[in-house]
C-alpha positions in Angstrom: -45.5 -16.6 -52.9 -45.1 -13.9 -55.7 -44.7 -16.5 -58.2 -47.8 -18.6 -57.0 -50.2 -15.8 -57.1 -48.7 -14.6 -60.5 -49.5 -18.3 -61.8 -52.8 -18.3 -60.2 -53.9 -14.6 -61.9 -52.6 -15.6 -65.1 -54.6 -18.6 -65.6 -57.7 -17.3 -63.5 -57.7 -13.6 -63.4 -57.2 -11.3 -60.7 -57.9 -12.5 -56.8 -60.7 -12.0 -55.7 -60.8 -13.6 -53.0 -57.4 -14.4 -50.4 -57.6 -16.5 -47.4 -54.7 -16.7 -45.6 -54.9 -20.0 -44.2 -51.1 -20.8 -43.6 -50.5 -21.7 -40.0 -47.3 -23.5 -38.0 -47.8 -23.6 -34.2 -44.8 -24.8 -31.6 -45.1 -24.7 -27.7 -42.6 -23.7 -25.8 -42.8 -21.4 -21.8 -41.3 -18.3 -23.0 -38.4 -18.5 -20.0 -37.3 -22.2 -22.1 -38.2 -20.7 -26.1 -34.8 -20.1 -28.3 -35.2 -17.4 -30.7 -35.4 -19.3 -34.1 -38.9 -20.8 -32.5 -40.4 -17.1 -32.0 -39.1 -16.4 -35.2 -40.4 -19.2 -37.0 -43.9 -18.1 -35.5 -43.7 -14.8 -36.6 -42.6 -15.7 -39.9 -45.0 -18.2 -40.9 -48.1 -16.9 -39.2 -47.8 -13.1 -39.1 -45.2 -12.2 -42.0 -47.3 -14.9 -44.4 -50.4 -13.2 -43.6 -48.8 -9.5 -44.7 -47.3 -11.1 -47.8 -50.5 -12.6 -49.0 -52.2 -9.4 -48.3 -49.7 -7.1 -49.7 -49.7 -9.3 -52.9 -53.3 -9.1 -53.4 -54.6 -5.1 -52.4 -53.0 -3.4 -55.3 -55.0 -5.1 -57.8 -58.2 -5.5 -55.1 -57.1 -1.6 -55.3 -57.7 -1.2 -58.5 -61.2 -3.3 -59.4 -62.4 -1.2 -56.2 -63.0 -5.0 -54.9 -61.9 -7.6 -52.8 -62.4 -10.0 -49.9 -59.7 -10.9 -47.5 -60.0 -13.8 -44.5 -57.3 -14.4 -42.2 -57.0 -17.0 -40.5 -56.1 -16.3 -36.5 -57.2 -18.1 -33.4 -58.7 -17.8 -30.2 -55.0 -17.5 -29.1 -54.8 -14.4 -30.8 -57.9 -13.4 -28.5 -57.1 -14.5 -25.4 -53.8 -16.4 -25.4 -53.0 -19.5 -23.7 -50.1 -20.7 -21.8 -47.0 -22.6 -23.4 -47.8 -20.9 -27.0 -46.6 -17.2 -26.5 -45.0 -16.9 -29.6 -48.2 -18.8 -31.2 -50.3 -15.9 -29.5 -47.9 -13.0 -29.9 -48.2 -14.0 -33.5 -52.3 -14.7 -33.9 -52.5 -11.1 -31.7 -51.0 -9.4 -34.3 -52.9 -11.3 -37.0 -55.9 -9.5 -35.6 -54.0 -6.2 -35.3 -53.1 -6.4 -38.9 -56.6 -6.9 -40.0 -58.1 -4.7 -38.5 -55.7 -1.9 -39.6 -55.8 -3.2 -43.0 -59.8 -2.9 -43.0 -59.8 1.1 -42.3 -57.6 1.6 -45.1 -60.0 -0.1 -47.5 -63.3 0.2 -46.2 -64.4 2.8 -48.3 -63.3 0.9 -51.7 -65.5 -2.7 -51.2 -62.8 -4.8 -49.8 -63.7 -6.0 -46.5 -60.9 -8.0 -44.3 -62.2 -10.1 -41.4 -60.1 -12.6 -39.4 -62.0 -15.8 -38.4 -60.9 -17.7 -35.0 -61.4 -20.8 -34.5 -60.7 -22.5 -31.6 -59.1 -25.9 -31.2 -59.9 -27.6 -34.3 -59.5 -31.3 -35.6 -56.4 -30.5 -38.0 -53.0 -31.9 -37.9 -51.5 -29.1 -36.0 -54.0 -30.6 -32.8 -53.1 -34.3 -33.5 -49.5 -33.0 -33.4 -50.5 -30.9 -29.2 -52.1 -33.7 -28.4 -48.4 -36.2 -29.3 -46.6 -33.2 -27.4 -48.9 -33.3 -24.3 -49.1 -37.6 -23.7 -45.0 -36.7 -24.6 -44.4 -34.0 -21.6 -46.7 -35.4 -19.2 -47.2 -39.2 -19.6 -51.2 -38.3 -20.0 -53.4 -40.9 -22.1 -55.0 -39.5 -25.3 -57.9 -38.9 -23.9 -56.6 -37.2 -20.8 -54.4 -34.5 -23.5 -58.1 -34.2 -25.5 -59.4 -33.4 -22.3 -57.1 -30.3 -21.7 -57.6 -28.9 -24.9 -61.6 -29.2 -25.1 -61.9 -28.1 -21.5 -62.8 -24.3 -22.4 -64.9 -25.1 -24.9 -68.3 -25.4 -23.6 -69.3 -27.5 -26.1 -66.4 -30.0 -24.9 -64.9 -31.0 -28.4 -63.1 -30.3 -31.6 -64.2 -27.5 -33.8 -64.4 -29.3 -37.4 -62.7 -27.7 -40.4 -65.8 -27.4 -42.2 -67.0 -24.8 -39.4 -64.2 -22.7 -40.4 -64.6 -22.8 -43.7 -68.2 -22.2 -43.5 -67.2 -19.0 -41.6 -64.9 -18.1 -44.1 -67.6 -18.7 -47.0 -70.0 -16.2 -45.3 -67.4 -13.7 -45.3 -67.0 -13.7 -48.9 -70.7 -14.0 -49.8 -72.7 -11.3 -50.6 -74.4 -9.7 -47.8 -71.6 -9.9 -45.5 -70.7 -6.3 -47.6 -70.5 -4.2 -43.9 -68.6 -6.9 -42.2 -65.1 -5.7 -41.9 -62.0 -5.7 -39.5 -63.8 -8.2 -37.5 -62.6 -11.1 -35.4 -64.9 -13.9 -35.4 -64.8 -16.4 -32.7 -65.5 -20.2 -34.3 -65.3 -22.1 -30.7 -68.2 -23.2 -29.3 -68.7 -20.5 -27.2 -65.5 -20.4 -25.8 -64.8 -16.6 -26.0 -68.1 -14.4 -25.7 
């Protein structure tokens, strides 16, 4: 990651902008998960978030600038059943932000987390195999479960998200800091 960002500053100049978009989620109850899945939760979506962050303040820092936008989940806002290591890890995704967004907020670097809900990526192809796996349920019927708490009964798309993102990092979105923000259809109010 320390390489990567070096590589990107040197040919770009300094980040501006981070969105912390790296995401792995595995389901699991918690009384049947082993401890290299929890692990490999924490690791890829709560450490990776820190990293990225940590990478980027101290030049933010120093410009007195910077926009950060990590990607959590409704999971981290509510949590669902099967994914506590998922959860656990989006839960402290928020956490970090927030905690993150006092320490700056008086040097114009705003971070905000953006939530989406179940969204048409791989990761939800990959649920939807699981569920028809476990339970012997069509496609459809493992759609179903998944869009059920969405009151707008489907997918969030990726361009929703990153739409959500973009407004974070546009001006006028200045005095929007160490928020959560729900993308998922009305899901969590």
């Amino acid at each position: 990651m320390r390489a990567a960002f070096q590589d990107a500053s040197s040919r770009f100049g300094p980040v501006d902008i981070l969105v912390n978009n790296a995401g792995k989620a595995a389901s699991a109850p918690l009384h049947k998960m082993d401890d290299a899945l929890w692990g490999t939760m924490l690791a890829v979506n709560l450490t990776g978030t820190y990293s990225g962050m940590r990478l980027v303040l101290p030049s933010m820092l120093e410009r007195n600038f910077g926009r950060i936008v990590n990607i959590a989940s409704t999971a981290g806002l509510k949590g669902y059943p099967y994914v506590s290591a998922y959860s656990a890890a989006k839960h402290g995704v928020i956490g970090l932000t927030r905690s993150v967004a006092l320490e700056v907020a008086s040097r114009n670097i705003t971070v905000n987390a953006v939530c989406p809900g179940y969204t048409d990526t791989d990761i939800v192809r990959e649920t939807v195999s699981n569920i028809q796996a476990k339970t012997g349920r069509s496609e459809g019927e493992a759609m179903a479960v998944l869009v059920a708490n969405n009151p707008q009964r489907r997918l969030i798309r990726c361009e929703e998200v990153a739409n959500a993102v973009a407004w974070l990092c546009l001006p006028g979105s200045e005095s929007v800091t160490g928020q959560s923000i729900a993308v998922a259809g009305g899901e969590i109010m």
